[in-house]
C-alpha positions as CSV (number, residue, x, y, z in Angstrom):
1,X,70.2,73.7,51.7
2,X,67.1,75.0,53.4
3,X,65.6,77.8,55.4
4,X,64.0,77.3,58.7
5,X,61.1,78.9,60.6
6,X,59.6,78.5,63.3
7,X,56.0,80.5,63.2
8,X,54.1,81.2,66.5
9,X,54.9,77.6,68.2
10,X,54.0,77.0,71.6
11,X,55.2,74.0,73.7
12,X,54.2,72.7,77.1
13,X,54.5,69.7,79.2
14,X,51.7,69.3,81.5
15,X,50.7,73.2,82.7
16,X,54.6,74.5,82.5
17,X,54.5,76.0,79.6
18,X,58.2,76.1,78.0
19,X,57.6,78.2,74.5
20,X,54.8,80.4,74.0
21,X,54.1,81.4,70.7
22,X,57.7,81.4,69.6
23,X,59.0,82.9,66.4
24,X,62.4,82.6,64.6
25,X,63.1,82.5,61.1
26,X,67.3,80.7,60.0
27,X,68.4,81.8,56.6
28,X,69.6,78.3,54.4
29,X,73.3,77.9,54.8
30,X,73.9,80.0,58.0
31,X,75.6,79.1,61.3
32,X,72.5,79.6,63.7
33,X,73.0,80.0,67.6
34,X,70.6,79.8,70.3
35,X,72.1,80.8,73.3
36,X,70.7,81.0,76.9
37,X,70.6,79.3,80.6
38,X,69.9,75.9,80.9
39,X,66.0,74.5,81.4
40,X,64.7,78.0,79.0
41,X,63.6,75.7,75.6
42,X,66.7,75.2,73.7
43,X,66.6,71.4,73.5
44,X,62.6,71.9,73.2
45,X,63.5,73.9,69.9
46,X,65.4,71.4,68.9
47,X,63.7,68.4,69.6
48,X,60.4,70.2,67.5
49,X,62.5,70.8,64.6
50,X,63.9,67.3,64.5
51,X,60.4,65.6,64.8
52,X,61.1,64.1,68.7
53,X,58.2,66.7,70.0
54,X,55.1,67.8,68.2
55,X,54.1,72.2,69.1
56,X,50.7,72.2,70.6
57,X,50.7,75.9,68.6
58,X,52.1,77.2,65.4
59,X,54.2,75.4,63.0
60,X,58.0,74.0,61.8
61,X,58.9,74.5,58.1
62,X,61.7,73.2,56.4
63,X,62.3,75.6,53.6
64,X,58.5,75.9,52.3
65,X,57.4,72.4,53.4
66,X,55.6,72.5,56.5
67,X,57.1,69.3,58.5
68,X,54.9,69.9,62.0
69,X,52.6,71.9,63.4
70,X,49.1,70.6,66.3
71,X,48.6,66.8,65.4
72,X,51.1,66.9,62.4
73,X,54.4,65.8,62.5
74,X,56.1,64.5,59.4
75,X,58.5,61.6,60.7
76,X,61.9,62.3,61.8
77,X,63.9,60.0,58.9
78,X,62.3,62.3,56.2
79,X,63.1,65.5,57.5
80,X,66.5,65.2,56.1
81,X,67.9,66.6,59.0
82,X,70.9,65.3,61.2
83,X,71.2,65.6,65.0
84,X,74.3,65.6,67.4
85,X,73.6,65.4,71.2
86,X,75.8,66.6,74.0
87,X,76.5,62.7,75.2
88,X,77.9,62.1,71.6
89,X,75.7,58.6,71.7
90,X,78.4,56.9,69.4
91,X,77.7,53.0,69.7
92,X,80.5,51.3,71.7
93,X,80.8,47.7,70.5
94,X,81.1,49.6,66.6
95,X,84.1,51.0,65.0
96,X,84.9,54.5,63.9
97,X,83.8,53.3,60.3
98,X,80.9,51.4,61.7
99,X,79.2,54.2,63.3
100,X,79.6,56.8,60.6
101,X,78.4,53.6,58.0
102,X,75.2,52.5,60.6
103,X,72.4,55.2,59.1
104,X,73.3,54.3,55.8
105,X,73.3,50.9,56.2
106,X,69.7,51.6,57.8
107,X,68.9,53.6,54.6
108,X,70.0,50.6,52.2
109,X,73.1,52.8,50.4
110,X,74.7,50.2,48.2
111,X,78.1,49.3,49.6
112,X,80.1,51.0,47.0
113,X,78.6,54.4,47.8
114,X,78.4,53.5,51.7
115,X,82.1,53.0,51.4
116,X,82.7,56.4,49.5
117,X,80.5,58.4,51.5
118,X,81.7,57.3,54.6
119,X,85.5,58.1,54.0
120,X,84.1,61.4,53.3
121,X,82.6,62.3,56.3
122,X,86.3,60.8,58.0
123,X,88.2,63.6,56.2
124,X,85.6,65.9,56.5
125,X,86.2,65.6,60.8
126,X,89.9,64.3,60.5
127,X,89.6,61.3,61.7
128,X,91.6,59.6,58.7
129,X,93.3,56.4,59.8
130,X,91.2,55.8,63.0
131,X,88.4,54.0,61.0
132,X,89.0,50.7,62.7
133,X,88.9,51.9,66.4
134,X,86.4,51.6,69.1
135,X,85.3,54.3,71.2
136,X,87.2,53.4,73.9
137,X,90.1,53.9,72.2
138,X,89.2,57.4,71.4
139,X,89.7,60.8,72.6
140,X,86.6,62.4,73.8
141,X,87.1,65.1,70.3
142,X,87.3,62.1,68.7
143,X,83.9,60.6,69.7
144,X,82.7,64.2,69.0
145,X,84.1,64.2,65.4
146,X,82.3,60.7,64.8
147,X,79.0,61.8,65.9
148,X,79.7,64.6,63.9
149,X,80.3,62.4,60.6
150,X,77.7,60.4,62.1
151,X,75.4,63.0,61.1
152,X,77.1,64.3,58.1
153,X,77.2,61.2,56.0
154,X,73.4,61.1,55.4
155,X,74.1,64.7,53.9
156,X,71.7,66.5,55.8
157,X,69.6,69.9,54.9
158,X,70.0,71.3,58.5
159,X,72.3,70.0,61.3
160,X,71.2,70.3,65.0
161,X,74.0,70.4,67.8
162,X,73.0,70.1,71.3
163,X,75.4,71.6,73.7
164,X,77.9,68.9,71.7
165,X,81.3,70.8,73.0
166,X,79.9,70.6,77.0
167,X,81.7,67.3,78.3
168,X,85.1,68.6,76.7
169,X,88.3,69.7,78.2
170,X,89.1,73.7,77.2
171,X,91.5,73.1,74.8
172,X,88.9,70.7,73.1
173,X,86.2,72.5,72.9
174,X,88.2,75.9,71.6
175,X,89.9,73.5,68.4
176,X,86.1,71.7,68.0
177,X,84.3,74.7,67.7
178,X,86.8,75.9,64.8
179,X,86.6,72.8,63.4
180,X,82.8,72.5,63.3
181,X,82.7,76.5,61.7
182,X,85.0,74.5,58.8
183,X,82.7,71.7,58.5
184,X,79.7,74.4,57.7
185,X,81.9,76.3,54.9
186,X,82.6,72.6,53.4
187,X,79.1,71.3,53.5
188,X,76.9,74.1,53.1
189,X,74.6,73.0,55.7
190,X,72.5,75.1,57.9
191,X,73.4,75.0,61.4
192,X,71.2,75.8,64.1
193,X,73.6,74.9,67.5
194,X,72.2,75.7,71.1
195,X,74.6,76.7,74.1
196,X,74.3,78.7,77.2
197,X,78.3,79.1,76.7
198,X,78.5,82.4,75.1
199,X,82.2,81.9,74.1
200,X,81.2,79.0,71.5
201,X,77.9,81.2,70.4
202,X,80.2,84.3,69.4
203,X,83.4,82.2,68.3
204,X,80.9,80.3,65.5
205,X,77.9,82.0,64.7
206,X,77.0,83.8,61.8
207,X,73.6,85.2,64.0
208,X,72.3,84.2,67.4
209,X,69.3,84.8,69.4
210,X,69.4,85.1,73.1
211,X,66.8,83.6,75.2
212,X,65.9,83.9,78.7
213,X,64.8,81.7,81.2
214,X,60.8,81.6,80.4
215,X,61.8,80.9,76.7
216,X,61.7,84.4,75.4
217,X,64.0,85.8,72.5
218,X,65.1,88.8,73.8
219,X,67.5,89.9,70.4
220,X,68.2,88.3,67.3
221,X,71.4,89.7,65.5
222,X,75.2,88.9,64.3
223,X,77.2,88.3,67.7
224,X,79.1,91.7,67.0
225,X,75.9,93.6,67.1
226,X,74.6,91.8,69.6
227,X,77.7,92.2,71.8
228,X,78.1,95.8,71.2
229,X,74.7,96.5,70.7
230,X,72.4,94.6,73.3
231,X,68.8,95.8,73.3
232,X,68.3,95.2,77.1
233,X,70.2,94.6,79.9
234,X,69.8,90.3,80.3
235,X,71.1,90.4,77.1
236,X,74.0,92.8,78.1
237,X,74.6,90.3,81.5
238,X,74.0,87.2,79.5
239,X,77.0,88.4,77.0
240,X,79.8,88.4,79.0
241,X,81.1,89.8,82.6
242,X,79.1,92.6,83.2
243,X,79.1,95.4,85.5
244,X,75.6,97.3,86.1
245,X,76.0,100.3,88.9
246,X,72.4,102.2,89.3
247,X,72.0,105.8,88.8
248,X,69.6,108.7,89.0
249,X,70.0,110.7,85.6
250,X,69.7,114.6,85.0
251,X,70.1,115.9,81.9
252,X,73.6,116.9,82.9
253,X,75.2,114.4,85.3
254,X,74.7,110.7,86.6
255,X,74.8,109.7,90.0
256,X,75.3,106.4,91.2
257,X,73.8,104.9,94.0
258,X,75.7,102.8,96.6
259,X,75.1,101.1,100.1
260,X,78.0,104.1,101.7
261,X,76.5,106.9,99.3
262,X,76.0,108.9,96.5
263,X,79.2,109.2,93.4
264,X,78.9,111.4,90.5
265,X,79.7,109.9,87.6
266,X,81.4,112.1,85.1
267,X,79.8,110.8,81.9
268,X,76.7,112.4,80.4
269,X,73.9,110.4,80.1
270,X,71.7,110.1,77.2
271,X,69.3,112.6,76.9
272,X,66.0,110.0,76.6
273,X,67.2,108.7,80.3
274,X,65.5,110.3,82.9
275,X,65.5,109.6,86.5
276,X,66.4,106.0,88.0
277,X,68.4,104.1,85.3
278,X,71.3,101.7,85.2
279,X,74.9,102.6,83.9
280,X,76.3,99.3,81.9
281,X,80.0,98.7,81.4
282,X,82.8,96.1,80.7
283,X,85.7,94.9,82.9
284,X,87.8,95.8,80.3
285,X,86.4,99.4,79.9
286,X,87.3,100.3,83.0
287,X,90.4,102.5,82.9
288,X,92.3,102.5,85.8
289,X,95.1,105.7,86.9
290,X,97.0,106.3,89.8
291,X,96.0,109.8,89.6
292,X,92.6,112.0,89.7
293,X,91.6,113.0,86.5
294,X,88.1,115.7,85.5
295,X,87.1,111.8,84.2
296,X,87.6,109.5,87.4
297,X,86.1,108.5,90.1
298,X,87.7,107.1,93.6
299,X,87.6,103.4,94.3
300,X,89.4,100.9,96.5
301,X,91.3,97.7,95.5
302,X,89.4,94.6,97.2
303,X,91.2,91.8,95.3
304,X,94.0,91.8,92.0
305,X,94.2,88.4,90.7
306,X,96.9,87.8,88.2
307,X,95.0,85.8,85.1
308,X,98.4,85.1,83.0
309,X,97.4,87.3,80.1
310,X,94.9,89.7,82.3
311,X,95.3,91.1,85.5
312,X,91.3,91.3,87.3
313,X,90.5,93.3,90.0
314,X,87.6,93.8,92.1
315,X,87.0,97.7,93.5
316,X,84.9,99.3,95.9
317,X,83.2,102.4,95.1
318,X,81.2,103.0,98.7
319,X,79.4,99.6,98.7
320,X,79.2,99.0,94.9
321,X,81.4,96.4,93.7
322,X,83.4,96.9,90.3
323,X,85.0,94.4,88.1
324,X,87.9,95.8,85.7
325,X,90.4,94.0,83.7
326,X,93.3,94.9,82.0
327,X,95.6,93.1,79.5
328,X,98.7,92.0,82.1
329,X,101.6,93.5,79.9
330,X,99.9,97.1,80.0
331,X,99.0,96.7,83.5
332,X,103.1,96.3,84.1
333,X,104.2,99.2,81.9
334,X,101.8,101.9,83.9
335,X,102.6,99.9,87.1
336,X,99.2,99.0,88.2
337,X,99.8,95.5,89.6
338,X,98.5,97.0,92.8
339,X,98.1,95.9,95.8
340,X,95.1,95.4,97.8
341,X,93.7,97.8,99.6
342,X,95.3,100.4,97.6
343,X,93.5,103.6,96.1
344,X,93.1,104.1,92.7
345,X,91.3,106.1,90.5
346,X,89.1,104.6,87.6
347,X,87.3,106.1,84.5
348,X,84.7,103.8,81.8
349,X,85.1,103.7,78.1
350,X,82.0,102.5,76.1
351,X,79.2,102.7,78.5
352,X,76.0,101.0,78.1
353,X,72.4,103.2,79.3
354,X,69.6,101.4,80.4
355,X,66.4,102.5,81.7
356,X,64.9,101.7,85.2
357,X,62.9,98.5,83.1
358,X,65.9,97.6,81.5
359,X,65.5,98.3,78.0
360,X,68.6,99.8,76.0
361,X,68.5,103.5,75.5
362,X,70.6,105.9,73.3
């Protein structure tokens, strides 16, 4: 397998420019996410790598073999490289077997080896015994698994996947995005997969990098450190429900500021925050108690919405709103199915500092 870097590239279409000067560097053999709202570059990223666009700036290497950079682009079909799209783009008057067989049959593979290789890529993606099907006839995880194979068969250095989980069902896309982790252990191949469904980037990835809406990498890390970690606070709102109260820092107290007034917030913030900051936290941070603790603060239940295995509520603390969530079996054993409009108390584990221009601090 391969490496692959992208050095300093820049990308625009007319005068929107969409990367600027770009840099990321995927290790051969890793599961690679890029993960960030739709229209900031993903698909650009791809589309350079795969040889669809040429970067006005910088340059695309494939291990050490530069494959584009300004007025060079080595042609797609020797990149080695295979592509799966969101629309799965599986040919409908062709078979299962068909399909996965039509790039080598492009690439003039002797039948005897076309034949071999193909079953391969079947098993690989499970789709034994459904060779002789149309697409019609199959489930939309199945048309996912054959462009999948599709793009397996030709044995490719790096594998791109564009969004390829978005047009599935929930239950689909949780068992394909197992199923496509799998297929990177069996194969070897380096991954690089763009989402802006941050479920799918942390369920599969062995790093990600998360990019904002202009095209700019705000982190690069393993999703754990990412997660826990976040260097800023798009990446800390990007990651997962977020809350983000602002505060005015002393060295001894925080105080957070809302539309009905001020709240102390009994947690000590970091020494290096000073003045106007932001306090960072998870729903399921927030601890909730019926009673006033030296660690509470007052808030008021606006909405408690039983999730099956969660119970989510939505509190008031004079104008700022608070999401908390709490695993439904816990929330019945202290009785805090509450009702709303009711008065509780609630305290935050694991809290996130951030400084008045959003940068992480510790």
């Amino acid at each position: 397998m391969a490496d692959l870097t992208l050095h300093g590239v820049t990308k625009a279409f007319g005068s929107h420019v969409v990367l600027d000067r770009l840099s990321l560097q995927i290790r051969s053999g890793e599961c690679f996410t890029i993960i960030g709202p739709s229209g900031c570059g993903k698909t650009v990223i791809l589309r350079l790598i795969a040889g669809f666009e040429t970067p006005d700036q910088g340059e695309v290497l494939i291990g050490n073999k530069k494959v584009a950079g300004p007025n060079f682009a080595l042609p797609p079909e020797d990149r080695h490289i295979g592509v799966v799209f969101q629309d799965y783009a599986v040919w409908p008057h062709k078979t299962v077997f068909g399909n996965i067989a039509y790039p080598l049959e492009l690439a003039g593979v002797a039948k005897s080896e076309l034949n071999t290789r193909v079953h391969e890529a079947i098993a690989l993606v499970n789709l034994k015994g459904l060779e002789q099907r149309f697409p019609y006839q199959l489930s939309g995880g199945q048309q996912q698994r054959v462009a999948l194979a599709r793009a397996l068969v030709m044995k490719p250095e790096i594998l791109l996947l564009d969004e390829p989980l978005t047009n599935l069902d929930a239950n689909l896309r949780e068992e394909m995005r197992f199923e496509i982790k799998e297929i990177q252990k069996a194969t070897g191949a380096t991954i690089l997969y763009v989402t802006h469904d941050q479920e799918v980037a942390m369920a599969i990835s062995d790093r990600l990098a998360v990019m904002d809406q202009n095209g700019r990498i705000h982190q690069v890390g393993p999703p754990e450190e990412v997660y826990t970690r976040p260097a800023d606070d798009f990446v800390f709102k990007f990651l997962g429900i977020s809350n983000m109260v602002p505060i005015t820092s002393t060295e001894e107290k925080a105080v957070a500021s809302g539309p009905g007034g001020m709240t102390e917030i009994p947690l000590q913030p970091p020494t290096s925050l000073r003045e106007q900051g932001w306090l960072g936290f998870r729903p399921m941070d927030v601890q909730i108690a019926k009673q006033k603790t030296e660690r509470t603060v007052a808030v008021h239940a606006v909405r408690v919405t039983l999730l099956g295995p969660i119970v989510d509520y939505l509190f008031d603390c004079k104008g700022l709103q608070i999401r908390a969530q709490m695993l439904t079996e816990d929330a019945l054993a202290q009785d805090l199915i509450i009702e709303e409009g009711s008065n509780v108390f609630i305290a935050v584990d694991a809290p996130h500092w951030f400084n008045a221009q959003g940068e992480a601090v510790s």
